[in-house]
VOPAGU-2260 file (C-alpha; in pm, 1 decimal, decimal comma):
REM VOPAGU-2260
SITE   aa  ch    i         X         Y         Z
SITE  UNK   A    0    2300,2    2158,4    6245,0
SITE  UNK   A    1    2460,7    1838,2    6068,8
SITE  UNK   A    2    2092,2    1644,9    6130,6
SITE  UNK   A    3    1961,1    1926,4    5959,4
SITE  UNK   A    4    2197,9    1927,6    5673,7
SITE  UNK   A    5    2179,0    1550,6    5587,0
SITE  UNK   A    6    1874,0    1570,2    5587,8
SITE  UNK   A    7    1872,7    1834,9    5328,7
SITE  UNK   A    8    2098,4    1637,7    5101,4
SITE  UNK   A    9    1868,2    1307,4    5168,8
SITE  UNK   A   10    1553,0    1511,2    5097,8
SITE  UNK   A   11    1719,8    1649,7    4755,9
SITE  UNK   A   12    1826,2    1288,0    4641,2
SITE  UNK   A   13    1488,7    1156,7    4696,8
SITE  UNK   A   14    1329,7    1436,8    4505,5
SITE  UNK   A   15    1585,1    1344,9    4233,9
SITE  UNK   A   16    1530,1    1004,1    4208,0
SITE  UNK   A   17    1134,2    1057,9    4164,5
SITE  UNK   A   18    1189,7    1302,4    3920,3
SITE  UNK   A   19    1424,6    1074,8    3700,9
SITE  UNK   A   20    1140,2     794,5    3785,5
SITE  UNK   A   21     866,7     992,8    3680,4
SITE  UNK   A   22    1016,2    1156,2    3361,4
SITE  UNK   A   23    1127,5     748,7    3272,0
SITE  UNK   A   24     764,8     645,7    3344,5
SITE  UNK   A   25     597,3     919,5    3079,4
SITE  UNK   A   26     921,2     881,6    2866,6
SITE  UNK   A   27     807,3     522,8    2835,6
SITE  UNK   A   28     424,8     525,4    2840,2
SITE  UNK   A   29     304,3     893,2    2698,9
SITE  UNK   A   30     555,0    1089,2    2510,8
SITE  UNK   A   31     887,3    1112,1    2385,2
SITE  UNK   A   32    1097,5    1406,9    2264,1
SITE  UNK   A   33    1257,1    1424,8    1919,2
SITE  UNK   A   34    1490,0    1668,4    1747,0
SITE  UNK   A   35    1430,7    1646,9    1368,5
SITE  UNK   A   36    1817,3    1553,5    1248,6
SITE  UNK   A   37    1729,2    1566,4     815,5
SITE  UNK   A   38    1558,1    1783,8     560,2
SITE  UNK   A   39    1332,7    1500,8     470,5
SITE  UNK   A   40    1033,9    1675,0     607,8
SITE  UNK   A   41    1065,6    1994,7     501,0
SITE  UNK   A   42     859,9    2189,6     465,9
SITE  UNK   A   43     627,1    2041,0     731,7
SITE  UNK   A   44     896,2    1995,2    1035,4
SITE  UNK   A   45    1262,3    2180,6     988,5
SITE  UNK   A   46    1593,0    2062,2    1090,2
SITE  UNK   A   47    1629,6    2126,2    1415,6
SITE  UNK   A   48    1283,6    2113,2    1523,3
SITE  UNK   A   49    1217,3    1973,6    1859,1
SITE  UNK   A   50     897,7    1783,4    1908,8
SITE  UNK   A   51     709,7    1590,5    2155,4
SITE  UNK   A   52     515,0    1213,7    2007,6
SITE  UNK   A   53     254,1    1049,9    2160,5
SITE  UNK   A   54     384,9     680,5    2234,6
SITE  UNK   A   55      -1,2     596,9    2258,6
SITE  UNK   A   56    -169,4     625,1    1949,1
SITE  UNK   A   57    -115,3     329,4    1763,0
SITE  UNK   A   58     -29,7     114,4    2100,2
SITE  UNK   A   59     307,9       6,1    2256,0
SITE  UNK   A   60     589,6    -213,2    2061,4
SITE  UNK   A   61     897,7    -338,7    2200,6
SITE  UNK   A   62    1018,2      13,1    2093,1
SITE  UNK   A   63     798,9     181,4    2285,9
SITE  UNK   A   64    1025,1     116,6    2599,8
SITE  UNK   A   65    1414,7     219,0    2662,2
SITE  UNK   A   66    1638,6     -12,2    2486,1
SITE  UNK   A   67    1367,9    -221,9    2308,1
SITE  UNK   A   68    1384,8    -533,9    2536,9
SITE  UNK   A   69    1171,8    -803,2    2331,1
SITE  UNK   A   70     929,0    -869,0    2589,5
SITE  UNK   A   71     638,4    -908,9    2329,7
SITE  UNK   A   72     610,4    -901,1    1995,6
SITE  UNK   A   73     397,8    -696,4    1802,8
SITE  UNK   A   74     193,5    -410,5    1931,4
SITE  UNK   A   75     -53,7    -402,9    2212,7
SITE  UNK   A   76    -372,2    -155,5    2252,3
SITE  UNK   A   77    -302,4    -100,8    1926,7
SITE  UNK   A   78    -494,1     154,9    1679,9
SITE  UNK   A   79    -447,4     199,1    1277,8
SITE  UNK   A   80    -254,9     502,7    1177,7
SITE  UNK   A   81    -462,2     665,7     927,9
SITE  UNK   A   82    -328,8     806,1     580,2
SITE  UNK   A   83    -150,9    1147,2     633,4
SITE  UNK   A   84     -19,0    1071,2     986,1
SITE  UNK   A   85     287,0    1193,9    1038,4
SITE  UNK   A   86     460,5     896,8    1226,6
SITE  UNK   A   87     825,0     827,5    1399,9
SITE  UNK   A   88     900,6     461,5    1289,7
SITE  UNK   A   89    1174,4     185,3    1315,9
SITE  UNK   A   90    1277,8      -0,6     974,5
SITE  UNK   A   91    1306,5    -367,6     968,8
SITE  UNK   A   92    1624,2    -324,6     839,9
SITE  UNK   A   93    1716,0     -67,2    1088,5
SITE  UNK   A   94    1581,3    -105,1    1443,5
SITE  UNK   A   95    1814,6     193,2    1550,7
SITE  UNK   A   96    1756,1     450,3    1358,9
SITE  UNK   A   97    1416,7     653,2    1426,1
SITE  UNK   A   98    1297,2     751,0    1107,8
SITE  UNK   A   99     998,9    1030,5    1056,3
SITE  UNK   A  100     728,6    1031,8     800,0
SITE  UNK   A  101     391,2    1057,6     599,6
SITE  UNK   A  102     177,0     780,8     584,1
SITE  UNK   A  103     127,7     753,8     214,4
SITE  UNK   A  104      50,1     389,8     156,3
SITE  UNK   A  105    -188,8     122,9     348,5
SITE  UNK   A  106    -210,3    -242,5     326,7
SITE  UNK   A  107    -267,3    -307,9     -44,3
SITE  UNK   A  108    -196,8      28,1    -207,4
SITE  UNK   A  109     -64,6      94,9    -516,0
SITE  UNK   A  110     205,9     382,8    -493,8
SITE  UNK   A  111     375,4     560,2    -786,3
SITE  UNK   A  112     519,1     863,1    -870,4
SITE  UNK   A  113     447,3     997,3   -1246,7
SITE  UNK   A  114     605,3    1276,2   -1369,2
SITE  UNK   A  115     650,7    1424,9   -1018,2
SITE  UNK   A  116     284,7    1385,4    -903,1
SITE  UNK   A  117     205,7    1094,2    -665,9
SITE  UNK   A  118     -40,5     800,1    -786,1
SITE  UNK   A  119    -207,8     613,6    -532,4
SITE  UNK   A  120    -430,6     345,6    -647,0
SITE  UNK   A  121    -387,8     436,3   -1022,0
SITE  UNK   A  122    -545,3     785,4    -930,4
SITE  UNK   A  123    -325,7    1098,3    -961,1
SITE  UNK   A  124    -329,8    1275,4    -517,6
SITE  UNK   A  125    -443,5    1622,0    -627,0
SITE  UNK   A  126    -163,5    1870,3    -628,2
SITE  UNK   A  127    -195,3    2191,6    -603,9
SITE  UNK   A  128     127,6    2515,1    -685,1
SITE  UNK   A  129     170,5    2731,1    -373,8
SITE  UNK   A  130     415,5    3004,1    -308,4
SITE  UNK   A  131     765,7    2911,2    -346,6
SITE  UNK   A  132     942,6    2776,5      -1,6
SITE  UNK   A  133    1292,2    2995,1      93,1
SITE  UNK   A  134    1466,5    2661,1     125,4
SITE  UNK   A  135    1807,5    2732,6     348,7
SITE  UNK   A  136    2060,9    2442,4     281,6
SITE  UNK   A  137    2373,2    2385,3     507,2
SITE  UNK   A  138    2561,4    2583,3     399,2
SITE  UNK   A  139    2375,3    2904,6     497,2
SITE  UNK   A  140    2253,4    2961,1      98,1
SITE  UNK   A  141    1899,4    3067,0      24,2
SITE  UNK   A  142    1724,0    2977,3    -268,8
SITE  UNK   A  143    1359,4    2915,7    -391,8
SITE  UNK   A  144    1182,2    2603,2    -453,0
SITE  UNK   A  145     884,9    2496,1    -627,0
SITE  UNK   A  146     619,9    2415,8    -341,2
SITE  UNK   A  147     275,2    2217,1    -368,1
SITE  UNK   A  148       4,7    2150,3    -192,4
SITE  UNK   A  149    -131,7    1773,5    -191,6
SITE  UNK   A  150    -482,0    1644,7     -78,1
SITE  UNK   A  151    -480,8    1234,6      19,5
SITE  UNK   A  152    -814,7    1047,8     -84,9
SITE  UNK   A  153    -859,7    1077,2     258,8
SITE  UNK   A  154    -903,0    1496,9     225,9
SITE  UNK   A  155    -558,5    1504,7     427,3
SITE  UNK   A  156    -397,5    1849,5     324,2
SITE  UNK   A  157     -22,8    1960,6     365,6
SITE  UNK   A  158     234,2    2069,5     162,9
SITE  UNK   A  159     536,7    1909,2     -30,0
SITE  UNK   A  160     865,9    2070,2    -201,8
SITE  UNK   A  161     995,1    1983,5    -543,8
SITE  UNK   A  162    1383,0    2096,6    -527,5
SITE  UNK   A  163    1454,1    1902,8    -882,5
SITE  UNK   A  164    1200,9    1883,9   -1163,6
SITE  UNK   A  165    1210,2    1617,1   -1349,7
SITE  UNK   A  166    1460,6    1419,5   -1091,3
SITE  UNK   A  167    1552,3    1076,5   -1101,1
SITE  UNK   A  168    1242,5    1013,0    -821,9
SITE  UNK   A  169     987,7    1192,8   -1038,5
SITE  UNK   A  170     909,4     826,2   -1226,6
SITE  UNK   A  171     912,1     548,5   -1068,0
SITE  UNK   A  172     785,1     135,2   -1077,7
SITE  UNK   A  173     463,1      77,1    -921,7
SITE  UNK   A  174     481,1     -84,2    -555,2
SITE  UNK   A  175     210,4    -247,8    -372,9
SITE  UNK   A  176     213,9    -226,9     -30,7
SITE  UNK   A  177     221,1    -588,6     118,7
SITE  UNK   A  178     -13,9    -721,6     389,5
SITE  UNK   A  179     107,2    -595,4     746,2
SITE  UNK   A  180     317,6    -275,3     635,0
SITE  UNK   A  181     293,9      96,7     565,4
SITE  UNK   A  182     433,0     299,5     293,2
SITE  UNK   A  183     573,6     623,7     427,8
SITE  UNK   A  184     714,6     936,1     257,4
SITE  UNK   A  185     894,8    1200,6     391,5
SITE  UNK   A  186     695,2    1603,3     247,1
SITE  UNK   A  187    1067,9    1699,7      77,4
SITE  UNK   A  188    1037,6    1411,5    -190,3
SITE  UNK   A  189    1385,7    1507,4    -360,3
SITE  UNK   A  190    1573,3    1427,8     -13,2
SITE  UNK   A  191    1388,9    1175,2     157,6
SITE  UNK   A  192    1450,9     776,7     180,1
């Protein structure tokens, strides 16, 4: 009866330790789980929202894997992103913090926002008044915000919120995006970085 029962508990740790194994090896190569943390992609992904990202469709970084050991630099079997992806990023500023974004801006772009509507290129992104959005803040209150619909050059559709007309973000500078890097915007333009 002991025999039987060690081997019980053996069997169980084994089964354990591929499990962890397994889950580390498609943690790693295929997907990773996310809970959305901020309301900078409302009203595309919600706090709270749990999600599941490919780790494979623009290639592997050094952040692909658990700690981001530099092993290599740069990216591997690498793919472009293509404007309108939604993509989970690191800053090079901040290489702990997973941020969560449009892809707005390629190589070269010109990006500006004029009078709330965004330019790329010189060319106002059409933009297009939808139903209001019942926007819930954190404190439990309800209230109604002006929500648009926006088509990239790219015929890319989804929808953005303006929470404060004519806000301090609703005019900016023109910025070019520089060789090598991505300009990214979160859908909830008043409360995104």
């Amino acid at each position: 009866m002991a025999s039987k029962s060690k081997g019980g508990i053996g069997e169980t740790i084994k089964t354990v330790v591929y499990a962890v194994l397994i889950a580390l090896v498609i943690r790693t190569v295929a997907f990773e789980p996310f809970n959305i943390p901020s309301r900078s992609m409302v009203p595309t992904l919600l706090v709270g929202d749990f999600l599941f990202v490919s780790k494979f469709s623009y290639g592997y970084s050094k952040h692909s894997l658990p700690f981001s050991p530099n092993l290599f630099s740069g990216r591997i079997l690498s793919s472009d992103p293509e404007r309108g992806d939604i993509i989970v990023f690191k800053t090079p500023r901040d290489n702990d913090t997973d941020f969560i974004k449009r892809l707005i801006g390629l190589p070269g772009d010109r990006i500006q926002m004029r009078q709330g509507v965004l330019h790329i290129n010189d060319t106002p992104v059409i933009r297009k008044r939808v139903e209001d959005f019942a926007y819930h803040d954190e404190y439990g209150r309800t209230s109604f915000v002006s929500q648009f619909e926006e088509t990239l050059p790219n015929g890319r559709t989804f929808r953005t919120l303006d929470l404060t007309p004519r806000g301090q973000d609703d005019n900016t500078q023109a910025y070019t995006v520089p060789p090598g890097h991505l300009f990214m915007m979160g859908d909830n333009r008043d409360h995104s970085s």
